[in-house]
N, C-alpha and C positions, 0 to 999 in steps of 0.2 A: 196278730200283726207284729206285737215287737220281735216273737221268734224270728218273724220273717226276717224285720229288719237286721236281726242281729246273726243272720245267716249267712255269711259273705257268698258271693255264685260262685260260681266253677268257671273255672278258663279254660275253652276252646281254642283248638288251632284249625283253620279249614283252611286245607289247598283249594285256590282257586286260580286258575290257568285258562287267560283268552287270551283277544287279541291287542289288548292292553299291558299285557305282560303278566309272567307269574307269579306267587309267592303264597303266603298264607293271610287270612283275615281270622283278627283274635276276635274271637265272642265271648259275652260274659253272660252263662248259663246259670239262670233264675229258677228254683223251683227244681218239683217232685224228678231225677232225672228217670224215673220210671215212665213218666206219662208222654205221650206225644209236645212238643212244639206247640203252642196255643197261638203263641206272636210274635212278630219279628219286628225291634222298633228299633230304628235309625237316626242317628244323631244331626245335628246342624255343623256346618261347616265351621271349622276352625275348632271347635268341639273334640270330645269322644265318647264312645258308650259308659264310661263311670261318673260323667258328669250327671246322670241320669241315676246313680244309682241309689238316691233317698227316695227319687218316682217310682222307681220299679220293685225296688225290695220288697215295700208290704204288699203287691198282689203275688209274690210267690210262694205264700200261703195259698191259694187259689189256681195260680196259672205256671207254668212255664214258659219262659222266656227268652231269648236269645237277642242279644243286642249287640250287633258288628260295631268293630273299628273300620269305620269306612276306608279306603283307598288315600294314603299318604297322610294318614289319624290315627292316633295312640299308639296300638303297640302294634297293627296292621304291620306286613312286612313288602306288601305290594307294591309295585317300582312306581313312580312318578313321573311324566315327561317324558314316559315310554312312545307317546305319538303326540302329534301338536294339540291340545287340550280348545276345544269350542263347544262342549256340551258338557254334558253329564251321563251319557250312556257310557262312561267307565264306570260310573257309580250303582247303573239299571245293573248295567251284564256280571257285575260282583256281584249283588243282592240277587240275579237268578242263579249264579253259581251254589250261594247258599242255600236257595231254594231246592237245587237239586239236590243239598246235601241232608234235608229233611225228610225223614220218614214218617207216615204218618196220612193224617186229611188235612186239607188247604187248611193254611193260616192265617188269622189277621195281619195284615202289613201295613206298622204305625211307622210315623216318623214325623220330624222336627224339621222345618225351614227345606234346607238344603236333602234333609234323609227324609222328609214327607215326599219331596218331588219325585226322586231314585225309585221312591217305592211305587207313586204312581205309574210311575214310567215301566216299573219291574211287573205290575200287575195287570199292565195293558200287554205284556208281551209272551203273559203266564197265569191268563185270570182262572185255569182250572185249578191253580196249587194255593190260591188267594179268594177266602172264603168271604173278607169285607176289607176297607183299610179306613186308619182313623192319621188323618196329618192335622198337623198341626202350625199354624197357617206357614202352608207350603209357599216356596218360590213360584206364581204363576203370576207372570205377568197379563196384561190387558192385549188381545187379538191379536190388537195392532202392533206391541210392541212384539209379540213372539211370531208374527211375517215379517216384519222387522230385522229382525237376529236372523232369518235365513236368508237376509240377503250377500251376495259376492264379499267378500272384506268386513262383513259388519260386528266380526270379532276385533279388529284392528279398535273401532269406534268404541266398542263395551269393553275392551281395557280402561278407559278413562271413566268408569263407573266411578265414583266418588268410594266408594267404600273400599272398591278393590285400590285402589291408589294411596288409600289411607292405612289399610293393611302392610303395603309393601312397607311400612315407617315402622309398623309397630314393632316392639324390642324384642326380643329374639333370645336374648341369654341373658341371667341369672345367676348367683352365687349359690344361692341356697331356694330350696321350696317356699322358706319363711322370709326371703325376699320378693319373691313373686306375691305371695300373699299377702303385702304388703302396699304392695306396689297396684291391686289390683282391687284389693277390696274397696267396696263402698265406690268404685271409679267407674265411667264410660259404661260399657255394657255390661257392668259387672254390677251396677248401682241397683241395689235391694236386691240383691242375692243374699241367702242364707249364709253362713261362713261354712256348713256341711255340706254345702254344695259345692262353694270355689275349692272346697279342699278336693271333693272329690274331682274336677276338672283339672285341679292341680298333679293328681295322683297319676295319671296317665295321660296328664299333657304337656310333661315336663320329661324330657328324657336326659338320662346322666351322662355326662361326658368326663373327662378325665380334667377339665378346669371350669367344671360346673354343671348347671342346666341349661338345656336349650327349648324350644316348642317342640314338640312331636309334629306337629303338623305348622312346617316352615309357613314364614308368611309369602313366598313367594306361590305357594302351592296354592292356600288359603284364598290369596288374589283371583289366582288363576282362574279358580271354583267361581269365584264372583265373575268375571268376565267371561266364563262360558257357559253362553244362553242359548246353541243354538240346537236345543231339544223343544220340543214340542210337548205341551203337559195336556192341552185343549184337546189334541188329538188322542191323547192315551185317557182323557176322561170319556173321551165318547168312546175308545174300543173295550174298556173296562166298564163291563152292565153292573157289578155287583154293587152291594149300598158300598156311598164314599158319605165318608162323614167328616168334613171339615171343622176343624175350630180357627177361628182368624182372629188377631189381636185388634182390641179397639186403637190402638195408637201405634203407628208406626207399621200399619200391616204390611208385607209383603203377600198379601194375598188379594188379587184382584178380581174374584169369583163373585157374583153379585150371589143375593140372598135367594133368589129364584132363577138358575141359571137358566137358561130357556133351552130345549131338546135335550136338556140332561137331568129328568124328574129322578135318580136314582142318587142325586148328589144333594146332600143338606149342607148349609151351609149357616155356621151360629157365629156370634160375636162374644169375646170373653171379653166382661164387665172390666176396665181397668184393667188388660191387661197390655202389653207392648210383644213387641215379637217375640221376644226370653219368656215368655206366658209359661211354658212349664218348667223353668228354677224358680218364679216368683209366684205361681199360684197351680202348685203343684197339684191341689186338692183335685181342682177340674179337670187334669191331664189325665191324672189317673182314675177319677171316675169314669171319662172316655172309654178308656183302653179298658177298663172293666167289665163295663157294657157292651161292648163290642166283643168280646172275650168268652164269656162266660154264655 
C-alpha cells in the first residue's frame, strides 16, 4: 500500500464532443496500465479528481482507476455555459463519453455528492458497460422535491438555494497556494480535513494566472451546479437493476433515499457513523473499503 501511495497516476486527456460542447476531460489513471478499467469515481462539485487522491492511491495496488475532472473542474478543458445549465445531464453525457472510451468489461461507477449523481444518471442510460455503482451520499433529493424541479420556471426558484447563493460570494483569487491554504484550512467545509487532502484539492483547484491563482472551477459555475436539479435520479434508479450501494452521511445528508427504498430491492442504503457530507476527505477509511468491495 505505501507503493501505491507513493505512485503518482498517469494523466489522461480524453476528447469528449456532444451537445454540450467539446474539448477534452483530464483523468488521473490509478493503477496496473496493463489491466482493464476496474472504476470510474467522480468527484463533488466545486472539487476535482486529485482531491481524492490519498482515497484512491492505495487501491491501486489492487485496481485501476480512472477519476475525471468533471465539466468546468480542474484541469477539464470543456466549455461552460455552452447551453442554459438546469440539470446535470452535461455531467451524465461526459461520463458516457468516457465510458465509450473504455475498453474492457463494465465498470464499477463510484462517485461523491454532485459525481455519485452523474454516475447514476450515466448508468441508467448505459447499464450494460456499468457492472455495480457505489455513491457516496449522492445529490437525491425527496420525490416531491424532484417533480418539483420539473416544473415550468423552477430553475429561476433553485437559484436561490442557500448554497448556491453562498457560493457566488466565495473568493475567487489568491496570491499564492500557501494563501489559499490558509485561508482554508481548519474553516467551513474544509473543518477536519487532513492538510494532504486540502493540498491535494489545492493542486488542481487552483489554476495560475499571470497576477496569481484563481478556482479552476469558477464559483459562478460551481452555483450553477447547485441550482440545476432538473434531472431525475429516482427514475435512473429504477432503470439501473444492477446492485447500487449507497453510503449517506449522518449529518448534513444530501441523500434522501430511505433505508428500505420500496420497489428498488437492488439498492442498499448505509449510514456513515459521524460522518457529514465530506465523508470521504474525513473518513476515508470507509470510502475506500466501499470501492474495494465493490471492485474487487
Amino acid at each position: 500500500m505505501d507503493a501505491a501511495l507513493l505512485t503518482p497516476p498517469r494523466r489522461l486527456s480524453v476528447p469528449v464532443a456532444n451537445r454540450w460542447g467539446a474539448g477534452t476531460m483530464a483523468v488521473m489513471d490509478y493503477g496496473d496500465p496493463a489491466r482493464p478499467v476496474d472504476l470510474v469515481f467522480s468527484h463533488a462539485n466545486g472539487f476535482n479528481a486529485a482531491t481524492y487522491r490519498s482515497l484512491l492511491s492505495p487501491l491501486s495496488a489492487s485496481l485501476r482507476i480512472w477519476a475525471p475532472d468533471l465539466r468546468g473542474h480542474g484541469r477539464s478543458t470543456l466549455p461552460t455555459f455552452a447551453r442554459p445549465k438546469t440539470s446535470w445531464l452535461d455531467h451524465r453525457d461526459d461520463l458516457l463519453a468516457l465510458l465509450a472510451a473504455i475498453d474492457g468489461p463494465p465498470v464499477v461507477l463510484a462517485g461523491h455528492s454532485m459525481g455519485g449523481t452523474a454516475s447514476l444518471l450515466a448508468a441508467a442510460e448505459r447499464p450494460e458497460r456499468v457492472s455495480s455503482l457505489v455513491l457516496f451520499d449522492p445529490v437525491i433529493w425527496r420525490r416531491s422535491a424532484v417533480l418539483a424541479f420539473q416544473l415550468p420556471f423552477a430553475h429561476r426558484f433553485a437559484s436561490r438555494i442557500p448554497i448556491a447563493a453562498a457560493t457566488l460570494r466565495r473568493r475567487a483569487a489568491f496570491d499564492s497556494r500557501e494563501q489559499a491554504m490558509t485561508a482554508y484550512r481548519g474553516r467551513g467545509a474544509f473543518k477536519g480535513w487532513p492538510d494532504m487532502v486540502l493540498a491535494d484539492y489545492l493542486s488542481d483547484g487552483l489554476a495560475e494566472t499571470p497576477d496569481g491563482f484563481v478556482l479552476a472551477a469558477a464559483p459562478a459555475w460551481e452555483a450553477a451546479n447547485y441550482a440545476a436539479q432538473a434531472h431525475d435520479p429516482w427514475r435512473a434508479l429504477r432503470r439501473y437493476r444492477g446492485p447500487v450501494r449507497i453510503l449517506k452521511a449522518q449529518h448534513g445528508a444530501l441523500t434522501h433515499v430511505p433505508a428500505h427504498p420500496r420497489g428498488l430491492p437492488h439498492v442498499t442504503v448505509e449510514t456513515v457513523a459521524g460522518g457529514g457530507h465530506l465523508f470521504p476527505m474525513t473518513h476515508a477509511d470507509v470510502a475506500r473499503d466501499a470501492l474495494f468491495e465493490a471492485a474487487v
